[in-house]
PyMOL Python script that loads the backbone (N, CA, C, O; Angstrom):
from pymol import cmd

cmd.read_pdbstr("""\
ATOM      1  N   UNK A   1       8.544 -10.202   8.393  1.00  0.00           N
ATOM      2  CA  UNK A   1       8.128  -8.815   8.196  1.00  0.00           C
ATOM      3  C   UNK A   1       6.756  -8.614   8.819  1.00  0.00           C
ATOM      4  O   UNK A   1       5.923  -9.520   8.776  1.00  0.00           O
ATOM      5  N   UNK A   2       6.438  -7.133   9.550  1.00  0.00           N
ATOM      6  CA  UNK A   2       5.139  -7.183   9.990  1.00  0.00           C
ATOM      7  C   UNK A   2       4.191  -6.192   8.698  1.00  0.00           C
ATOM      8  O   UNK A   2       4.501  -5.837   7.561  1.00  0.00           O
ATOM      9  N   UNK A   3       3.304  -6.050   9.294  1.00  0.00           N
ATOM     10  CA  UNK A   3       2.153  -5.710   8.476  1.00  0.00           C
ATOM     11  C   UNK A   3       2.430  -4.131   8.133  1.00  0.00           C
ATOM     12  O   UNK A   3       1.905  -3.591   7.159  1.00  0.00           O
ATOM     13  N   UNK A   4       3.470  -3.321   9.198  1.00  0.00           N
ATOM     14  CA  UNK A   4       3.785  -1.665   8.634  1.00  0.00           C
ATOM     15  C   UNK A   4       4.553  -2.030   7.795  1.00  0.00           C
ATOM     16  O   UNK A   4       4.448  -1.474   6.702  1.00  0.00           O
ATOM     17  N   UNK A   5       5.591  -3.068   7.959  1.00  0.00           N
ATOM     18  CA  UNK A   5       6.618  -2.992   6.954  1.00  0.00           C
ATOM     19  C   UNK A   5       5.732  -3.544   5.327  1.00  0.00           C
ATOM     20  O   UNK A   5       6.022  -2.720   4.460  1.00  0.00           O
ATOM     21  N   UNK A   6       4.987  -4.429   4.877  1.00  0.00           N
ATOM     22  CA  UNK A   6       4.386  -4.553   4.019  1.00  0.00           C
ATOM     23  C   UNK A   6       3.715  -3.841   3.321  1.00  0.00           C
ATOM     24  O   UNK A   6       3.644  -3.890   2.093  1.00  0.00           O
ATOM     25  N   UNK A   7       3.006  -2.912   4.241  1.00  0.00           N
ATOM     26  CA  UNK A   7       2.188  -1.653   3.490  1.00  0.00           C
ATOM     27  C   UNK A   7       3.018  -0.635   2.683  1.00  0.00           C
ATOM     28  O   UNK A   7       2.709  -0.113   1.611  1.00  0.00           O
ATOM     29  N   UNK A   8       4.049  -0.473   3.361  1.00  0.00           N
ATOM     30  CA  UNK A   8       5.214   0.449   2.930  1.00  0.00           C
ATOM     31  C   UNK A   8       5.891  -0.219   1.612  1.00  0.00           C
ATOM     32  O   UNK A   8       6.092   0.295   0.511  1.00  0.00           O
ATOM     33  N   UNK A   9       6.076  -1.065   1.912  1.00  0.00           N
ATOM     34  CA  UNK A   9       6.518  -2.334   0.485  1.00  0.00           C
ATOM     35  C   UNK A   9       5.587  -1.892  -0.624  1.00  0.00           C
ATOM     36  O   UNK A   9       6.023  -1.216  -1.556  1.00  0.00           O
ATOM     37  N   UNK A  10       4.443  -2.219  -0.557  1.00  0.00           N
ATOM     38  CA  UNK A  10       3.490  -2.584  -1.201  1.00  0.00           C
ATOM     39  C   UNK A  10       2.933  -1.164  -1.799  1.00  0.00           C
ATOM     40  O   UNK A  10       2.871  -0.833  -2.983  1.00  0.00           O
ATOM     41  N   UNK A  11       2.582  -0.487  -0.743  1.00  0.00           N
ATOM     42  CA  UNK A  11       2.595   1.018  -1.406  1.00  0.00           C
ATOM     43  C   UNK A  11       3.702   1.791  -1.941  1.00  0.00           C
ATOM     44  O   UNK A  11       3.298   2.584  -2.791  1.00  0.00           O
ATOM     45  N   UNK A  12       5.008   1.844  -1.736  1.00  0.00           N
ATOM     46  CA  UNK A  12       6.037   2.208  -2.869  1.00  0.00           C
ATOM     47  C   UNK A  12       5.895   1.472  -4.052  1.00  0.00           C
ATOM     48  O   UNK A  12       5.927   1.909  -5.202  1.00  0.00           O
ATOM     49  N   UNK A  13       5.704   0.090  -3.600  1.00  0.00           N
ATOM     50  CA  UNK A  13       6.394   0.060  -5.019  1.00  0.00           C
ATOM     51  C   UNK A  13       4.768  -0.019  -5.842  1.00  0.00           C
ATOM     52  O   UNK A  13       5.042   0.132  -7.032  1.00  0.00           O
ATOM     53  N   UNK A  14       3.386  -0.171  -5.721  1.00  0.00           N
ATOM     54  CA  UNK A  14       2.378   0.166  -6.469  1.00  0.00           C
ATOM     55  C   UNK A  14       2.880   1.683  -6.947  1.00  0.00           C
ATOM     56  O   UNK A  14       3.067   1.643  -8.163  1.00  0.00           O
ATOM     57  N   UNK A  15       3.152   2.960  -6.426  1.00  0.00           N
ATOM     58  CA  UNK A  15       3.455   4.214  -6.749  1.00  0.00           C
ATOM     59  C   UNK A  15       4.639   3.992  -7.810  1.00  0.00           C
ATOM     60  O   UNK A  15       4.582   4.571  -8.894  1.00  0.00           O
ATOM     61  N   UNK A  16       5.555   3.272  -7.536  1.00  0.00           N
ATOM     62  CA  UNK A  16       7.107   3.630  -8.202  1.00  0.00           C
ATOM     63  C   UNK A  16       6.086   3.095  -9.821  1.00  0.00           C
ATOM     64  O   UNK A  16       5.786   3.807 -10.779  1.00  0.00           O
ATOM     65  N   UNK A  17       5.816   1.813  -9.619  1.00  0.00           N
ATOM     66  CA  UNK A  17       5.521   0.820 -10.774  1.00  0.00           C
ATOM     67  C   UNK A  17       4.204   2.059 -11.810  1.00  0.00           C
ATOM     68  O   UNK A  17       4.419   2.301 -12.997  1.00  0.00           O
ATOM     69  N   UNK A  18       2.774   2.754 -10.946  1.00  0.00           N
ATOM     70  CA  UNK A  18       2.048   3.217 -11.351  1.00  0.00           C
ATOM     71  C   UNK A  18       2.778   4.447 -12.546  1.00  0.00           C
ATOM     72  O   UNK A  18       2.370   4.543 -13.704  1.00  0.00           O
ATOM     73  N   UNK A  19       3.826   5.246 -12.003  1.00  0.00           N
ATOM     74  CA  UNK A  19       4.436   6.487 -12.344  1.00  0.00           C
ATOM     75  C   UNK A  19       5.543   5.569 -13.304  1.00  0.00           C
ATOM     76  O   UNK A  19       6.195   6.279 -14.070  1.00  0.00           O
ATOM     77  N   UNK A  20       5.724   4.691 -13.344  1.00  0.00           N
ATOM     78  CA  UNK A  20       6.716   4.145 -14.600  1.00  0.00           C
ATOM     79  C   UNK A  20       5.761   3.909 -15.647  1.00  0.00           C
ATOM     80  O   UNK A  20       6.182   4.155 -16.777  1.00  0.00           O
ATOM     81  N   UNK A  21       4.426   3.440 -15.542  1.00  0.00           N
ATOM     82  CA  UNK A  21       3.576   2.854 -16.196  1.00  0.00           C
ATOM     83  C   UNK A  21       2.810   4.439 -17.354  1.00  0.00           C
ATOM     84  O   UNK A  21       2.592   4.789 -18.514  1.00  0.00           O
ATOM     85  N   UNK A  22       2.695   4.880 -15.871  1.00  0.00           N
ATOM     86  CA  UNK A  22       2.264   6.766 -16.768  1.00  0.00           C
ATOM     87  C   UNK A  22       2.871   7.291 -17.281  1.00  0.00           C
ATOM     88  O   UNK A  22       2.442   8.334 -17.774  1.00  0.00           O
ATOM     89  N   UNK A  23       4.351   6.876 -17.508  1.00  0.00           N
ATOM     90  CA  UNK A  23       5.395   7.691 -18.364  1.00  0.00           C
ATOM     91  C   UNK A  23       5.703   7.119 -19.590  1.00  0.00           C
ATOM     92  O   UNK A  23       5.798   7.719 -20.660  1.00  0.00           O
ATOM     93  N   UNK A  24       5.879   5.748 -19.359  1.00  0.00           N
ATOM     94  CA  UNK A  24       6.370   5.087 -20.847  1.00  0.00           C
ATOM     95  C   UNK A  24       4.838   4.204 -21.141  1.00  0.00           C
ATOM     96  O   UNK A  24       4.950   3.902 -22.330  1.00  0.00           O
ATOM     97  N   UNK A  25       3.847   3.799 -20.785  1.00  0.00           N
ATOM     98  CA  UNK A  25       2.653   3.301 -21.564  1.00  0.00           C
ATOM     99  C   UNK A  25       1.907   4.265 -21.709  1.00  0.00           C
ATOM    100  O   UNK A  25       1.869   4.649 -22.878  1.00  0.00           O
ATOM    101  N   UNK A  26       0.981   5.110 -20.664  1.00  0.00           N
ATOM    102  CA  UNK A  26      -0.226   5.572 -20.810  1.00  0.00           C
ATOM    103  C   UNK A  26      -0.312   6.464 -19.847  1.00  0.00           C
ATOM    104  O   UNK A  26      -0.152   5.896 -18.766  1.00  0.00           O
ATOM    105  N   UNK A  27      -0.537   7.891 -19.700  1.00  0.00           N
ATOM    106  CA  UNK A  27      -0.896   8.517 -18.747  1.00  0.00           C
ATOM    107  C   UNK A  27      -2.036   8.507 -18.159  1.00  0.00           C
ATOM    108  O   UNK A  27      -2.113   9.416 -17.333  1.00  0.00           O
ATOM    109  N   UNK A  28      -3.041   7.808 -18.237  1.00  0.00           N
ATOM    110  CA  UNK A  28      -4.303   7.474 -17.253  1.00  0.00           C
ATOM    111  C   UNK A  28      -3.404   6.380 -16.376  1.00  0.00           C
ATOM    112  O   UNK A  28      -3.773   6.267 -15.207  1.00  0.00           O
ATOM    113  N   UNK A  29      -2.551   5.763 -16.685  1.00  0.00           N
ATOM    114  CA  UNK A  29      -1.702   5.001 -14.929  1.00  0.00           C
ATOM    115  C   UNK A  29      -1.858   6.186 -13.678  1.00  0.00           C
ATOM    116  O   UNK A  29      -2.124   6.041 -12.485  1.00  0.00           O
ATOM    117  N   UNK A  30      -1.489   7.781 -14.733  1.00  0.00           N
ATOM    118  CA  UNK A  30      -1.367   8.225 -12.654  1.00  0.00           C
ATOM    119  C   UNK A  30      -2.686   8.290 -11.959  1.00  0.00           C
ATOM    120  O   UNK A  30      -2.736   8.566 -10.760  1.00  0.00           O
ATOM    121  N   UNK A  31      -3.807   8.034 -12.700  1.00  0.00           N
ATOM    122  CA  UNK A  31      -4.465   8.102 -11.418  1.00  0.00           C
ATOM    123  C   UNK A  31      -4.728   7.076 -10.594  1.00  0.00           C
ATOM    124  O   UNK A  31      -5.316   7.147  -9.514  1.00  0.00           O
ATOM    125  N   UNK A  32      -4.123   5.763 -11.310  1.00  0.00           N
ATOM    126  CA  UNK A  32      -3.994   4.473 -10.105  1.00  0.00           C
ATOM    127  C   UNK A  32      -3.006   5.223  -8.688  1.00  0.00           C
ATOM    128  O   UNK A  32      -3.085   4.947  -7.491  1.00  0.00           O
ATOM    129  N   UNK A  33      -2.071   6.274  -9.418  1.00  0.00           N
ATOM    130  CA  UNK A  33      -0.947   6.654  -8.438  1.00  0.00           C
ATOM    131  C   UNK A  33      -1.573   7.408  -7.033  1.00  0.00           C
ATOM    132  O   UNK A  33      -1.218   7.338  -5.857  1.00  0.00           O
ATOM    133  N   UNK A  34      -2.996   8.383  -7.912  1.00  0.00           N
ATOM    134  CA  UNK A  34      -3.529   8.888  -7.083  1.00  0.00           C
ATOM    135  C   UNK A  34      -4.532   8.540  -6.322  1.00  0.00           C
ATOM    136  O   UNK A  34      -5.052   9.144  -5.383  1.00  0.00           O
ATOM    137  N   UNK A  35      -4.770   7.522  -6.791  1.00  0.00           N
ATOM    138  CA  UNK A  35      -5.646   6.412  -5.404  1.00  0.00           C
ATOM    139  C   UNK A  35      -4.900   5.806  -5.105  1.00  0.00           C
ATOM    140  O   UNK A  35      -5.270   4.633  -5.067  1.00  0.00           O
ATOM    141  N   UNK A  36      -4.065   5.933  -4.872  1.00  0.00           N
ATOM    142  CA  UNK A  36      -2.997   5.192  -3.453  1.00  0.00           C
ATOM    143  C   UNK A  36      -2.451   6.171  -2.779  1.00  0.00           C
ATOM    144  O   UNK A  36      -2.402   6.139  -1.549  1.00  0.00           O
ATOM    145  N   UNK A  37      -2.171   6.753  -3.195  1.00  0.00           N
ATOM    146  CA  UNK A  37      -1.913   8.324  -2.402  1.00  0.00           C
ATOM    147  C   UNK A  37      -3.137   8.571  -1.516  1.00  0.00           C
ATOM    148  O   UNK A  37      -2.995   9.033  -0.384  1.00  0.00           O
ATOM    149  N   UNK A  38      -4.673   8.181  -2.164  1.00  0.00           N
ATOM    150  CA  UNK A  38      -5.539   8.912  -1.608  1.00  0.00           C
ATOM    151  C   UNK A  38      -6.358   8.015  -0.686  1.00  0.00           C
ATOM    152  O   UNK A  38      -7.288   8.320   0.061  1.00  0.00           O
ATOM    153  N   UNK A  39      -5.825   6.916  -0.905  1.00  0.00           N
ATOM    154  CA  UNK A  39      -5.988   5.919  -0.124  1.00  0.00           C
ATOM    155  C   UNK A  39      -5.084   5.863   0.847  1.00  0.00           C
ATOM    156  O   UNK A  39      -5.689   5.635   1.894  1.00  0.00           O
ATOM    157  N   UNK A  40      -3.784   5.968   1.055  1.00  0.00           N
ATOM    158  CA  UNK A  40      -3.130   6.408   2.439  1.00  0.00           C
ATOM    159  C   UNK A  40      -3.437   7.570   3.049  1.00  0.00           C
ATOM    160  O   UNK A  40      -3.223   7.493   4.259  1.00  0.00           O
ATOM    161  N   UNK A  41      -3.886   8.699   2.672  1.00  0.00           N
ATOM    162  CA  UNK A  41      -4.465   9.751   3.468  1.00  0.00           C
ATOM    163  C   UNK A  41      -5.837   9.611   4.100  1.00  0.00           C
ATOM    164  O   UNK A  41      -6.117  10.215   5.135  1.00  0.00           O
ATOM    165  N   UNK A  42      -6.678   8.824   3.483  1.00  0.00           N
ATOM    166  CA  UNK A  42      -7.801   8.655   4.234  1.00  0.00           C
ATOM    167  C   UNK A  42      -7.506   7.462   5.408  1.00  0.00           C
ATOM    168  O   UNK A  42      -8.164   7.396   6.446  1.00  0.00           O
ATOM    169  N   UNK A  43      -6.721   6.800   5.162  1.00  0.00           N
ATOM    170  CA  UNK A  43      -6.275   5.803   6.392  1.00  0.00           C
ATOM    171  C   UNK A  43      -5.841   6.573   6.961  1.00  0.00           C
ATOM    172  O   UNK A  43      -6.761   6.656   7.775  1.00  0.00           O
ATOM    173  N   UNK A  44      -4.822   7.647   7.434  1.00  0.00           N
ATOM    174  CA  UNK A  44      -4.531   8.401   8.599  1.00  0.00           C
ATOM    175  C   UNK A  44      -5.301   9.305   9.132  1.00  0.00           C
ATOM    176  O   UNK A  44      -4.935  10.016  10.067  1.00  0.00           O
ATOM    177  N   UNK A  45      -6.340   9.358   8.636  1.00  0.00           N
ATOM    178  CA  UNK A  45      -7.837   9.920   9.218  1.00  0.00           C
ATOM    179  C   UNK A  45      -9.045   8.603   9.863  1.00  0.00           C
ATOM    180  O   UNK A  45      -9.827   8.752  10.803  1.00  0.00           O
ATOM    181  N   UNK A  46      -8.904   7.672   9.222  1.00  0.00           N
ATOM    182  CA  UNK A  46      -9.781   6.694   9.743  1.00  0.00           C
ATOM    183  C   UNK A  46      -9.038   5.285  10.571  1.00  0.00           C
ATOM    184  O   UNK A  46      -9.450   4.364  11.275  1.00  0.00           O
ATOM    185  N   UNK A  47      -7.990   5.643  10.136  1.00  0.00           N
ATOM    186  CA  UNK A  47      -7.134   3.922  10.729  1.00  0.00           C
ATOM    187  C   UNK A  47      -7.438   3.023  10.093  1.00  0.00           C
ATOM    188  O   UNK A  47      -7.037   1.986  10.621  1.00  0.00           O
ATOM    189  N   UNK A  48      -8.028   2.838   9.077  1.00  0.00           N
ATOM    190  CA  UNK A  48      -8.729   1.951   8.268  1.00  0.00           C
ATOM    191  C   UNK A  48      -7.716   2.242   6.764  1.00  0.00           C
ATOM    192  O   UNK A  48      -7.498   3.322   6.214  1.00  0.00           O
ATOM    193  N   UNK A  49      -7.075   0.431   6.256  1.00  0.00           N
ATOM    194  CA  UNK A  49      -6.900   0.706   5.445  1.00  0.00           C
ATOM    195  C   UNK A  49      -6.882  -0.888   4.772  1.00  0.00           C
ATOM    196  O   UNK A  49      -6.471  -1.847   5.425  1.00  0.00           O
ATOM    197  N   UNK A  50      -7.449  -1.020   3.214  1.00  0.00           N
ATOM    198  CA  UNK A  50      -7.941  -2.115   2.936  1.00  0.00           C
ATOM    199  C   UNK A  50      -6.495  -3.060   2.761  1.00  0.00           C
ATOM    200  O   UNK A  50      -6.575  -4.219   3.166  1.00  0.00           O
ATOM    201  N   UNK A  51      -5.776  -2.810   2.439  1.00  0.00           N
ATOM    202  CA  UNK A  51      -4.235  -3.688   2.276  1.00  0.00           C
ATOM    203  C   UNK A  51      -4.014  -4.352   3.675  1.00  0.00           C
ATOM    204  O   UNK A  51      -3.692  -5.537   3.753  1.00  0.00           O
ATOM    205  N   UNK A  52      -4.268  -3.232   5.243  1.00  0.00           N
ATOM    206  CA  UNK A  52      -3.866  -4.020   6.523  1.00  0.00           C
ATOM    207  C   UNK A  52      -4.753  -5.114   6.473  1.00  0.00           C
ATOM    208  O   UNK A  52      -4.372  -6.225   6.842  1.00  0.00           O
ATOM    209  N   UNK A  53      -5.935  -4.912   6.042  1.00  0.00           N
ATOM    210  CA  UNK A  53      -7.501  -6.257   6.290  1.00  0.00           C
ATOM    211  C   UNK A  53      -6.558  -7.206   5.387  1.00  0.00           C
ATOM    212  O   UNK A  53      -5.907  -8.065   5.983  1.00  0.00           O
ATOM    213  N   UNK A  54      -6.455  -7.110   4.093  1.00  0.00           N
ATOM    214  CA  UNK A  54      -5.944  -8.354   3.299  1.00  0.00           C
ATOM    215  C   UNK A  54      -5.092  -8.598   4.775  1.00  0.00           C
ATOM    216  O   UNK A  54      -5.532  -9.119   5.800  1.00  0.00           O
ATOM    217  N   UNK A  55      -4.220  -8.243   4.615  1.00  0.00           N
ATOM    218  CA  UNK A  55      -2.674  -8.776   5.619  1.00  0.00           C
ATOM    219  C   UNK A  55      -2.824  -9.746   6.858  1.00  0.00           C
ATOM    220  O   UNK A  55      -2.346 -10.748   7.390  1.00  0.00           O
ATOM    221  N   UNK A  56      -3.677  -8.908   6.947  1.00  0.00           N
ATOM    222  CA  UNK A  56      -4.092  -9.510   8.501  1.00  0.00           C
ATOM    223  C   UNK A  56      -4.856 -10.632   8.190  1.00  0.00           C
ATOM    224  O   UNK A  56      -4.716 -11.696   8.794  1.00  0.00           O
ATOM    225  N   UNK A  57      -5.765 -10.440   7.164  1.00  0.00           N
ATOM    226  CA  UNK A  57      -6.779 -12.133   7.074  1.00  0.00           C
ATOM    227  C   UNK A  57      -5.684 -13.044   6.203  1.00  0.00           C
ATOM    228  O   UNK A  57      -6.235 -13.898   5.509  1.00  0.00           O
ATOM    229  N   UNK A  58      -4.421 -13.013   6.132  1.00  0.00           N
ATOM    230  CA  UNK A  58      -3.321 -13.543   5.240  1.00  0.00           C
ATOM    231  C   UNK A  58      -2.318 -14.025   6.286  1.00  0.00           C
ATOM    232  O   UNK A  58      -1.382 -14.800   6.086  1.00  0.00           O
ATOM    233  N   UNK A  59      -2.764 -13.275   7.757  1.00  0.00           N
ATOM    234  CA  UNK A  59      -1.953 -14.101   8.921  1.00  0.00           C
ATOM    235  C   UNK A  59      -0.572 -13.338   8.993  1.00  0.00           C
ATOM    236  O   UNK A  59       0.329 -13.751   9.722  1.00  0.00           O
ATOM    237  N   UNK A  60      -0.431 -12.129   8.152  1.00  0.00           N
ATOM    238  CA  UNK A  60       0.961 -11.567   8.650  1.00  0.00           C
ATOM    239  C   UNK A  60       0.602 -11.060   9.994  1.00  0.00           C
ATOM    240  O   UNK A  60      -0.571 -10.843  10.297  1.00  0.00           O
ATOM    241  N   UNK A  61       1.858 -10.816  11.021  1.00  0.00           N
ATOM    242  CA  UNK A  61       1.789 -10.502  12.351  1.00  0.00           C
ATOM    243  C   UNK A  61       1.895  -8.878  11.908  1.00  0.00           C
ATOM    244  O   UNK A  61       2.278  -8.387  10.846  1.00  0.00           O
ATOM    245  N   UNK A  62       1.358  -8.178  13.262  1.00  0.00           N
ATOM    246  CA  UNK A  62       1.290  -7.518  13.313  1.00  0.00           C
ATOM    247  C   UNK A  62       2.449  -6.555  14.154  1.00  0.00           C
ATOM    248  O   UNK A  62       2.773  -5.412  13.831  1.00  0.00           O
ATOM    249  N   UNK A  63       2.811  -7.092  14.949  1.00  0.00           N
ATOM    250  CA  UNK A  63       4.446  -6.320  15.352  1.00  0.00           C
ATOM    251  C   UNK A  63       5.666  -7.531  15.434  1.00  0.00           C
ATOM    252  O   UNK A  63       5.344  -8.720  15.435  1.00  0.00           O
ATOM    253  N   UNK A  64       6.839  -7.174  15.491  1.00  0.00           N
ATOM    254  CA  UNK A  64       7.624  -8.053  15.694  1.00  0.00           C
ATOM    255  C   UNK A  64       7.937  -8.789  16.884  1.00  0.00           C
ATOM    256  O   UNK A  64       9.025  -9.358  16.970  1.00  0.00           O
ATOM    257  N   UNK A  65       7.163  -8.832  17.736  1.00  0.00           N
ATOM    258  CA  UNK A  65       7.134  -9.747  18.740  1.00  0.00           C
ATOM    259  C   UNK A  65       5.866 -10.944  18.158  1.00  0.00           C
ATOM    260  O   UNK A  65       5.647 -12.043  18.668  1.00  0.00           O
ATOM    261  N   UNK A  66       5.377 -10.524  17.330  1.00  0.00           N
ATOM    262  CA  UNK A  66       4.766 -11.821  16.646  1.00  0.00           C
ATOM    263  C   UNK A  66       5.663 -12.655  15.340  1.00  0.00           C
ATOM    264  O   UNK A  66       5.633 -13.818  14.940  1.00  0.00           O
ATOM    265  N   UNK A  67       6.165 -11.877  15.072  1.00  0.00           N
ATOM    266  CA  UNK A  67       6.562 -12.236  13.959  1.00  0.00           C
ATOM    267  C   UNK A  67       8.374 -13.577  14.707  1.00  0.00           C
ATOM    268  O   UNK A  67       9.263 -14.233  14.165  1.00  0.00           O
ATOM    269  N   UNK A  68       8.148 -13.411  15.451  1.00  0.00           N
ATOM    270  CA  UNK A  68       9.262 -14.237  16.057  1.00  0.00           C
ATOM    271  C   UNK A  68       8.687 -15.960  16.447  1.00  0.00           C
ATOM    272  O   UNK A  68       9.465 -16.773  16.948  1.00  0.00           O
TER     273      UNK A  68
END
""", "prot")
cmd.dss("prot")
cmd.show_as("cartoon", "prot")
cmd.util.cbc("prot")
cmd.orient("prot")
C-alpha cells in the first residue's frame, strides 16, 4: 500500500471510530472528528500533512512503483 492509500485508511476509519465513540460514550469524541476533518482541509491548502511525515519516516513508499 502507498502512503494515499494509508491516509485514506487511517483517516476513515479515525472519523468512523471518533463518531461511534460520540454516540455511544461521550459527545466531546466529535471534536477529535473535527480535527481530522480540519486537519485534511488545511493539508489541501498547504500540502502538508502530519500522518504523510509519520509514513514516510516509517518507510511506506510513496507511489506504487515503489511499493513493488
Amino acid at each position: 500500500m502507498t502512503i494515499n492509500r494509508y491516509l485514506r485508511l487511517v483517516s476513515g476509519a479515525f472519523v468512523m471510530l471518533s463518531v461511534a465513540l460520540g454516540h455511544w460514550v461521550h459527545p466531546g469524541w466529535y471534536y477529535f472528528t473535527a480535527f481530522v476533518g480540519l486537519n485534511l482541509f488545511q493539508s489541501a491548502f498547504t500540502d502538508w500533512c502530519p500522518l504523510v511525515s509519520i509514513l514516510k519516516a516509517a518507510g511506506v513508499p510513496a507511489c506504487k512503483h515503489q511499493a513493488k
